[in-house]
N, C-alpha and C positions, 0 to 999 in steps of 0.2 A: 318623170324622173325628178325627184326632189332635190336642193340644192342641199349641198354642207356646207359648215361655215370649217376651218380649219386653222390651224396656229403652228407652223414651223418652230421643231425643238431645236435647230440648228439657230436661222436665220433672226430667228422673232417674227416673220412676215403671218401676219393674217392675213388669209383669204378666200374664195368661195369658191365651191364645185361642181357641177351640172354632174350627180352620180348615177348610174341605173343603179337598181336593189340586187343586183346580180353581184357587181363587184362592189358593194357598199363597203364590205371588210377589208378590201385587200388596198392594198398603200397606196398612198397618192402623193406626187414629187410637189415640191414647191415649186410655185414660178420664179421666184427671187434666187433662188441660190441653188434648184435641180436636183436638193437633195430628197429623199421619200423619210424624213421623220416627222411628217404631220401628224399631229393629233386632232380627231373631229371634235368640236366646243360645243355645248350647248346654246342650241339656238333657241331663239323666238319667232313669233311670227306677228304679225300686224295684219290689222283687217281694216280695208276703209269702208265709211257709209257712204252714200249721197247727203249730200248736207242746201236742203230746200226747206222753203215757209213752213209755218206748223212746229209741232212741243216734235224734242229733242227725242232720240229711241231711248228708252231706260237701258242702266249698263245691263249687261249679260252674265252669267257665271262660267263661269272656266267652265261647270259642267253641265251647260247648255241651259236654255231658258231666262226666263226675265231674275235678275237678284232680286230677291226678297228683302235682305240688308245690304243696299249699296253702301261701299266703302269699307264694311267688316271687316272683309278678307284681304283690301289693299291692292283691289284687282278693279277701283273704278276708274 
């Protein structure tokens, strides 16, 4: 089940959700204030390496494999 990130139109509160894909659409209450006008944010995501002796991984591209111009795109 992947998590949302969400943003309360009442409260302001962001926060995260543990959703299944079943009910991904239908509303989810805030914790702070109980009410359901969340809106889901976009997320990111982060990847860690192992970081041991030896040259560094080359950065990667969003769509997949080794970049051939690191830093082009602003995604090193």
């Amino acid at each position: 089940m992947p998590i949302y990130e969400y943003l309360c139109q009442d409260c302001g509160a962001k926060f995260e959700k543990l959703v299944s894909s079943a009910s991904a659409s239908a509303s989810v209450a805030c914790p702070t204030c109980g009410k359901d006008h969340a809106s889901r944010q976009l997320s990111t995501f982060a990847a860690h390496t192992k970081s041991g002796g030896g040259s560094p991984m080359p950065p990667m591209c969003p769509s997949g494999g080794v970049c051939p111009t690191p830093g082009a795109c602003g995604m090193n």
